[in-house]
N, C-alpha and C positions, 0 to 999 in steps of 0.2 A: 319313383324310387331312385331312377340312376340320376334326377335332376339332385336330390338331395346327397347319394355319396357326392358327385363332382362337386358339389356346393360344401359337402365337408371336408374333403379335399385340398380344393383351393384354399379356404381357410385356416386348415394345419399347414397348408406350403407358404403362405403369409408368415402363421404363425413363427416358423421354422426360421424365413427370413429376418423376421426383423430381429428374435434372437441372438441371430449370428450375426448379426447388419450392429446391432448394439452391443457383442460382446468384442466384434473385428474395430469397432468405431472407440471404446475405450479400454482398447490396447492399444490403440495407435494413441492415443491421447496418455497414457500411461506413459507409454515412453517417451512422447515429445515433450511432455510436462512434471513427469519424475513425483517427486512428492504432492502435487497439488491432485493426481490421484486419489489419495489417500482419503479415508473417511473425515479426518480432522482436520482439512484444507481449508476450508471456511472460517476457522479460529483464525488463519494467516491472510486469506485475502477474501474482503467482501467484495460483493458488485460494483459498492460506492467508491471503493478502495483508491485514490491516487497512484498509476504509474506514474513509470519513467524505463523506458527502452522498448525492445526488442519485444512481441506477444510469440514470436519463437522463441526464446529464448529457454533452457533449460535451467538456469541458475536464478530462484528468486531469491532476491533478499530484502527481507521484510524489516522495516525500522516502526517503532512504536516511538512517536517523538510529540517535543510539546515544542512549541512556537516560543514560547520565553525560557526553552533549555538553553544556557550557554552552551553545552556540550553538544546538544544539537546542530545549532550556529556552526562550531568549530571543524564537525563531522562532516555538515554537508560539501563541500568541496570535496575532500576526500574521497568518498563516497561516488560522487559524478566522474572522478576520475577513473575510479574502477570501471565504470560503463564505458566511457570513454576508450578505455586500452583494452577490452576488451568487444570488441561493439558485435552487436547480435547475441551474445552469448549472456548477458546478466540484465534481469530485468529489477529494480528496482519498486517498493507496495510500500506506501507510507500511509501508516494506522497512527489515530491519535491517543494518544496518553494525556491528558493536560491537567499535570499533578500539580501544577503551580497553581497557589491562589487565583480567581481568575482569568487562567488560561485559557477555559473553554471562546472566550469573546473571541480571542485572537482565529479559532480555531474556524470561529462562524464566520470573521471575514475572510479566510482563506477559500473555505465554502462557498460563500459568496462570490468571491472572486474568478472561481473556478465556472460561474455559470455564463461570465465574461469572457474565458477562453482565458486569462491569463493567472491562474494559478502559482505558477511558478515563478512568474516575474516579483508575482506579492509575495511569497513565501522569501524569496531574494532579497527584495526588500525589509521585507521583518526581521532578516536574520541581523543584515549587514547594520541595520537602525537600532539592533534588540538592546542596547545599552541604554537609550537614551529614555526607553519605556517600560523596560521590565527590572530594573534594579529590587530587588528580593527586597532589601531594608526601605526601598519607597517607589514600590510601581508607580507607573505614572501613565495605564493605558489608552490613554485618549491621546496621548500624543503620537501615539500610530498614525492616527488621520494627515499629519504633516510631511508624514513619508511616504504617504500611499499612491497620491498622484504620480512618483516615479514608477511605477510598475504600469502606468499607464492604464488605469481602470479608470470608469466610470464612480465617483467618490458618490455621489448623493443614490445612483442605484444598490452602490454595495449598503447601503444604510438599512437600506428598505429590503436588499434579499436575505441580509445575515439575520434576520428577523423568522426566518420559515420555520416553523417548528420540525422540520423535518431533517433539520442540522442537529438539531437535538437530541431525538432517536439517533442520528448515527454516531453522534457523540459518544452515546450511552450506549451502543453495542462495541465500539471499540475498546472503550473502558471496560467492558463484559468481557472481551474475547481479550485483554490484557492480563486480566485478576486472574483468567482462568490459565492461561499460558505464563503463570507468578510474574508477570511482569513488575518490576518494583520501583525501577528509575529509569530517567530517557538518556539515551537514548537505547533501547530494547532491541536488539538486532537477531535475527534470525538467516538460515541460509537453506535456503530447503528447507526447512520445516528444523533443523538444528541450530540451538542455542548457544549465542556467545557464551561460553564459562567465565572468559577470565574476561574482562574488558581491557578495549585498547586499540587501536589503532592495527599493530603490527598482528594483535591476534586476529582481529576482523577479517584482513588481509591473507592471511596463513589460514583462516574456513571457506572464505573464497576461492582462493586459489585451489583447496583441496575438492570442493566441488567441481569447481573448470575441469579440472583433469577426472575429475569419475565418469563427466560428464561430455567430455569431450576430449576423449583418449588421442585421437589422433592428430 
């Protein structure tokens, strides 16, 4: 008899633990992460999701972008500078939209490219080339492969990985969690889980910055 109270005992003081072990562990996580709390944090960043900065970081900002957006192209510097002049504090989540005819190819060698470690160098690449193969009135995507060597990948491996069907699915869940968060053109920016209104540069800037300071008062 006393073998089974101590034995149900010890099982309520477990029990009792990890309750509080899981409700101390995402409040601290609540507050080092602000909105990715939240139940609808996974419409803003998947597992597969591309950073860039800081995993402390309290400021995310989420861009829904397509690889043949001009305005894409034009943002990203912008964008890197924010991280830059701000460092540890803004972590950057790049989800695909690829509304353009298309787009998704581009989207499978980035994919690709990312299982080489150089993600970003390609993306660099695409943007800085994106005239010469994404012209609206006459793409011309195969002429990507002439630019791609500068990012310094492996050209006949990226062939054979942009191929997985498993770039596919993720394709297809970003375009899911886009339609559902009305995304309608790229580049789709978010800052915490809050939407650019007006698009622009200097607005982007002005949500950023109003986060920085909520989020880091001191």
């Amino acid at each position: 008899m006393k073998t089974h109270i101590i034995f149900g005992l010890t099982a309520l003081i477990l029990i009792i633990a990890f309750v509080f072990g899981s409700s101390y562990y995402k409040g601290k996580q609540a507050k080092k992460i602000g909105f990715m709390a939240q139940e609808n944090s996974s419409l803003f960043v998947r597992d597969h999701s591309q950073t860039l900065g800081s995993d402390d970081a309290k400021v995310y900002l989420v861009e829904f972008m397509d690889p043949a957006c001009e305005t894409c192209a034009a943002f990203s510097p912008f964008v890197k500078q924010m991280i830059v002049d701000n460092p540890g504090k803004i972590k950057l989540v790049l989800r695909y939209a690829p509304f353009h005819d298309g787009a998704d190819y581009f989207v499978k060698i980035l994919e690709a490219a990312k299982k080489q470690g150089k993600y970003w160098e390609t993306l660099n690449i695409m943007y800085k080339s994106q005239k010469y193969w994404a012209s609206h009135s006459n793409p011309q995507p195969q002429r990507i492969w002439q630019f791609l060597p500068q990012a310094g990948v492996n050209v006949e491996q990226l062939r054979k990985d942009m191929n997985d069907p498993a770039i596919v699915k993720l394709i297809d869940q970003d375009v899911a969690d886009a339609k559902t968060l009305n995304v309608r053109k790229t580049p789709g920016f978010f800052v915490n889980g809050k939407p650019l209104q007006t698009f622009g540069s200097k607005q982007l800037l002005q949500l950023v910055q109003s986060e920085l300071r909520a989020n880091y008062p001191n």
